[in-house]
N, C-alpha and C positions, 0 to 999 in steps of 0.2 A: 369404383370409389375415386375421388378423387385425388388430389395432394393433403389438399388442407383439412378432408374430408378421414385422414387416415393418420396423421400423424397431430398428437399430441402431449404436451406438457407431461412430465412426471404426478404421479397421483403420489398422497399422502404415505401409502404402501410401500412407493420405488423408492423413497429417499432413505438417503444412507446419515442418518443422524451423526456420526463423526466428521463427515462432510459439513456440515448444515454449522457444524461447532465449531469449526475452525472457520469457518465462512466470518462467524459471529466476531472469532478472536482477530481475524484478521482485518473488520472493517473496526473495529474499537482499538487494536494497536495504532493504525493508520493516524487515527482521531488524535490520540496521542502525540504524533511524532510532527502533525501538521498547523497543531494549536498555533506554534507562534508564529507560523508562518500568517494565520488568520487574523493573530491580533497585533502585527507588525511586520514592514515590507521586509520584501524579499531577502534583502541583504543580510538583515539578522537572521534569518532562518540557516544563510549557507557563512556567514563570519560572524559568531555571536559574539564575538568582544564587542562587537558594533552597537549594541544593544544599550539604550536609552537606561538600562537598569542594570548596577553594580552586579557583577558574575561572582562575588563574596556572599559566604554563607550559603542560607535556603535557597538560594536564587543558585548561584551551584550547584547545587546540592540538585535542586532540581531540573537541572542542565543534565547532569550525569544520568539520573535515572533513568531520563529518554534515551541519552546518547548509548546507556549499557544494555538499557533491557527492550528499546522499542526501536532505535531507530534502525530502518531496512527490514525488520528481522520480517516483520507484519507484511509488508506490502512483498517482500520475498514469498511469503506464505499465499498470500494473496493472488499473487500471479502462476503458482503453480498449482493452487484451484483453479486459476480459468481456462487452465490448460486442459484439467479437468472436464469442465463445461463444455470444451469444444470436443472432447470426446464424448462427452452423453449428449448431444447434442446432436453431431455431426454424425455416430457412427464411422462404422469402416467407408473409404473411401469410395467402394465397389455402391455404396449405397445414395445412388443419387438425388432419392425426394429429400433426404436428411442434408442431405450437402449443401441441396438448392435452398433449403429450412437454414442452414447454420450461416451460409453467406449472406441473406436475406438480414438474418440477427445484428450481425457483423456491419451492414449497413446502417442499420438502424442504430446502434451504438455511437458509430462515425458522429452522426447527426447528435446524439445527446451528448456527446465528447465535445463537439464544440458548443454548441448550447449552454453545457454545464461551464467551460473553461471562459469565453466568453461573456458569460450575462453574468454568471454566478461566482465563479472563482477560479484563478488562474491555473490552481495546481490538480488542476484535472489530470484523470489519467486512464480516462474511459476511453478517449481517444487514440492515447500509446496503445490500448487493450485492442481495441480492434483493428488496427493498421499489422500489428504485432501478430491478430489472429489471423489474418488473411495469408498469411505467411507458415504460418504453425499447421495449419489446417492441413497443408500440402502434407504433411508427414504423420498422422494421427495412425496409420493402417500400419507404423514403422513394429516391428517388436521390441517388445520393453526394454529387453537388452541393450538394443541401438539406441531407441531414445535416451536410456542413461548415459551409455559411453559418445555420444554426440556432446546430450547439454551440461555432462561435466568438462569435457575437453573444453566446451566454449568456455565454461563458466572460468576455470583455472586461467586458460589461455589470456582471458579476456583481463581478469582481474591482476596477471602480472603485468599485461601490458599498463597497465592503471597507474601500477604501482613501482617499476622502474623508475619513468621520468621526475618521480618525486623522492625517490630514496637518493637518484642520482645526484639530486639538487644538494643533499647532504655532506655532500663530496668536493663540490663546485665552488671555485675562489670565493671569499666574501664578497666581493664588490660585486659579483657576477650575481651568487643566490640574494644580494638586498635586493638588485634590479627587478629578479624573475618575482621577488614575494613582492615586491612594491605591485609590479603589474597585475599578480595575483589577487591583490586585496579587494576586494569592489565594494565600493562606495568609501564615505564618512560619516562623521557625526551630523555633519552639514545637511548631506543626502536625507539621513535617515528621520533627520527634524523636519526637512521639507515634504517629505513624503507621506509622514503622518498628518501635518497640518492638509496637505491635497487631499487625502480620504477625509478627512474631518469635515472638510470644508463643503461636502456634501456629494449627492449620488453622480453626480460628472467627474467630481476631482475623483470618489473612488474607483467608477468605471474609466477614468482614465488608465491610473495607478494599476490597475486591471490588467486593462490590453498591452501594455508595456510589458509586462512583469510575465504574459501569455506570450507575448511575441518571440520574450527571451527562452524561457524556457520550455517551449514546445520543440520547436527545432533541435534544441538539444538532446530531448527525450527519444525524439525519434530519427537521430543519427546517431545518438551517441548511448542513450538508456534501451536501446533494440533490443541489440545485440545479445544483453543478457535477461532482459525480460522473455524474450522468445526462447533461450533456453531453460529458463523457467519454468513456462510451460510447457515443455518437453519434458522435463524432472516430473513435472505434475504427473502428469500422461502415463509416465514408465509406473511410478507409484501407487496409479489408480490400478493401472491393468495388474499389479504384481499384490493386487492388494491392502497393499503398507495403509492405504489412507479411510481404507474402509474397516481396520483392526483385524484383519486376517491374517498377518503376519506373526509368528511367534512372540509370545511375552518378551519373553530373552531380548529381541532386537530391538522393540521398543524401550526396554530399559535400560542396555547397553549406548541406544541414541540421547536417552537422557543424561545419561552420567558425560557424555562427550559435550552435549549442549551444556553442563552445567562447567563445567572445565572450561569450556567458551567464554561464558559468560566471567567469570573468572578474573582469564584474559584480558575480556576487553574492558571489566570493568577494572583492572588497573589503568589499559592505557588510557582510556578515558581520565582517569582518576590526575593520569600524568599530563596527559594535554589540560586540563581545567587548570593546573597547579603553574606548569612550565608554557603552554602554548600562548595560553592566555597574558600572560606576562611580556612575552615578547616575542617577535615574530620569525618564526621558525617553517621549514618548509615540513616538518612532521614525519617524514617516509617511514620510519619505522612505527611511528602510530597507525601508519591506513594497511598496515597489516593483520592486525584484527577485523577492522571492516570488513575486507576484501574477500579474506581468508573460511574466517571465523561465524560469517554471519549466517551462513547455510547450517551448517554445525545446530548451532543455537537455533535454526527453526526449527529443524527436522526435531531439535530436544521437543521443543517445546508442543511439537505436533505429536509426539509420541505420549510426552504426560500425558496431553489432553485426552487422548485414543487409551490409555492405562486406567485413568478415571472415570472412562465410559462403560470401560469391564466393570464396574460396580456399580450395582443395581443402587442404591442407594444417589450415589454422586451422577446417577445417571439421568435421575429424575428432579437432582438439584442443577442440571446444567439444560433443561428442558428450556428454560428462558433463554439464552445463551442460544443454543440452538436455534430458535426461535428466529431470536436477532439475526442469525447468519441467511435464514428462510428468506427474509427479507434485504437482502446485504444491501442493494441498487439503492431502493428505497431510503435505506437506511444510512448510506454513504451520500446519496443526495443531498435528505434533510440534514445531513450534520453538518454540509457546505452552508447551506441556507440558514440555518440557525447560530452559527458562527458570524458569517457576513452578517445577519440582522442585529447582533451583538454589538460588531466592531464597527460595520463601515456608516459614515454620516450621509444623510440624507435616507437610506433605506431601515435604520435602526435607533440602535443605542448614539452610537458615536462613541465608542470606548477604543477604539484606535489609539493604538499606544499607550494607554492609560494601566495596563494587567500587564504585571511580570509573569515569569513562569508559575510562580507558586500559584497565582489566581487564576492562571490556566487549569492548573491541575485541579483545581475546585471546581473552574465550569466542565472540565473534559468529565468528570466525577459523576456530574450533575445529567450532564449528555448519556451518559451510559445508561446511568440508572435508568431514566426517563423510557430508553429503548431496550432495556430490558423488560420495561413493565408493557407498551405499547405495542409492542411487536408480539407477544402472546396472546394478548387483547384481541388485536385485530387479526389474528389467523385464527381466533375461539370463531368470528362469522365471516370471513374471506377466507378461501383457496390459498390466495397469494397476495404480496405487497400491490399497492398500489400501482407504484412505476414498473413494479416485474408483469402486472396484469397488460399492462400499455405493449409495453417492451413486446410482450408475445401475444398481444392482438394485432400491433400489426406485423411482426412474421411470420403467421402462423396464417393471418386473414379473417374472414369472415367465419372459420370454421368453429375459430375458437368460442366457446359458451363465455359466458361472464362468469368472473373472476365469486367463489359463492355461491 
């Protein structure tokens, strides 16, 4: 037999529906945390005082909600399923039709990393995914044990180093921390008016607005977002093999994870509460707010994976998270289309032309709208297809000509 003659896809049997659920949670957090980066440049995504729209009241209010409950927590979750992936995928190392399968993948991704980042929108992260797995892959045959005590060192390690140079700054003469936060600040009101009016102005001004805004933050992702993305999916990996993410693990630890994620949450959503109140007001280098970030935000996934994996234990909630599931069957698919029905929304020439126009609050009513949508469509379409569309693509061509159609 041959390669492509012997190895295929997971059937409807092999999947681990706890997986398939967090898959779901994790591209619908994402959705969440990247709204405003869709319907307004860059700048206000990472300095939202910059923002076209009063941070008083609801618009606060719904600043914090992302910043307590969704921002990282998701695409944290996110990246330590596809760390996942590259071990159902990949298998043991010793196994080389899978390996030569799982690189094959990993190229193929490349290609839709910049495709997507590129045509579609900037804050791709298929890209970081596969660079990130080319690397991870080296170590999947590791024991669970070492991948744990590896991508917690990294992760700890990595996020004090993060988090010094900015508590430091708290310390540092005045004249010295106004310089460093001046340098800090990127953009203005000026920027951010010009900016909007260049995507308005039609599908050049926003693919320009695009490749600028990709230029800047690819390189960053991948010198500087590696590092703990790839331990990420080392965390995944130890997780899968120990069980934890397939609900094999004792009650006890999944409830125990929640009580610690909910004390997280807690946390950050005071300092959150306190940066909206104090940061926003005036300009502070924060160090002791990116403490929760840094700290905190692993905490609050693993809660949050453990509820979900606590709710699957009942038959009942099991069958009302069947959609959900569903969604997650589809994730590729389904993180695509949400780039493309966002940009068809905001950016001019290719859409609406609503750029700049939706505060967060109208965010939160299309991200709403976005869900639902994919929670109804995505069961639909797997009641007479195998698999998503892009996931059928995706593994016709790593797989070759062996693969049957998708159905």
């Amino acid at each position: 037999m041959t390669e492509t003659q012997t190895l295929r896809p997971v059937t409807a049997g092999d999947r681990h529906m706890s997986l398939d659920v967090l898959r779901g949670l994790g591209v619908m957090g994402i959705l969440a945390v990247n709204a405003v980066a869709f319907a307004l440049p860059m700048d206000v995504y990472m300095t939202p005082k910059l923002s076209p729209f009063s941070m008083d009241g609801a618009e606060g209010d719904a600043w914090w909600v992302v910043q307590t409950f969704f921002h990282y927590k998701f695409v944290t979750l996110f990246s330590m399923l596809f760390g996942v992936s590259l071990l159902l995928v990949g298998g043991e190392r010793s196994d080389k039709p899978r390996g030569a399968l799982l690189r094959r993948r990993l190229g193929w991704l490349t290609l839709f990393g910049l495709i997507h980042g590129l045509l579609i929108w900037y804050g791709d992260i298929l890209l970081l995914y596969a660079v990130t797995g080319f690397v991870v892959l080296l170590f999947r045959s590791w024991k669970p044990r070492t991948l744990f005590i590896v991508a917690i060192t990294i992760i700890l390690l990595g996020s004090a180093l993060a988090i010094l140079p900015i508590m430091a700054l708290d310390f540092a003469p005045a004249a010295t921390r106004a310089e460093v936060l001046k340098e800090m600040s990127k953009g203005s009101p000026a920027d951010i008016a010009a900016a909007i009016a260049t995507v308005k102005s039609g599908l050049a001004g926003a693919m320009s607005v695009n490749f600028k805004a990709w230029m800047f933050l690819q390189p960053v992702s991948l010198l500087v977002v590696i590092w703990r993305t790839g331990a990420l999916m080392m965390l995944g990996m130890a997780l899968y093999k120990w069980g934890f993410l397939t609900g094999r693990a004792p009650s006890w630890v999944y409830a125990l994870l929640v009580a610690f994620g909910a004390v997280g949450l807690w946390v950050t959503g005071m300092e959150s509460r306190e940066k909206l109140l104090i940061d926003f007001a005036q300009p502070r280098s924060s160090g002791a707010l990116q403490i929760g970030f840094e700290f905190l935000t692993l905490p609050i996934t693993l809660g949050y994976a453990s509820l979900a994996i606590l709710l699957l234990k009942l038959d009942l909630l099991r069958k009302l998270l069947t959609p959900l599931a569903r969604l997650g069957q589809m994730a590729f698919t389904n993180y695509i289309s949400q780039s493309i029905i966002m940009t068809t929304i905001f950016w001019g020439g290719r859409g609406l032309g609503l750029y700049g126009d939706a505060n967060r609050v109208d965010l939160w009513v299309i991200v709403a709208i976005i869900w639902l949508v994919q929670l109804i469509w995505s069961p639909l379409w797997l009641s007479k297809f195998s698999m998503g569309p892009l996931e059928w693509v995706w593994r016709r061509l790593a797989y070759g000509k062996g693969l049957a159609r998708a159905g």
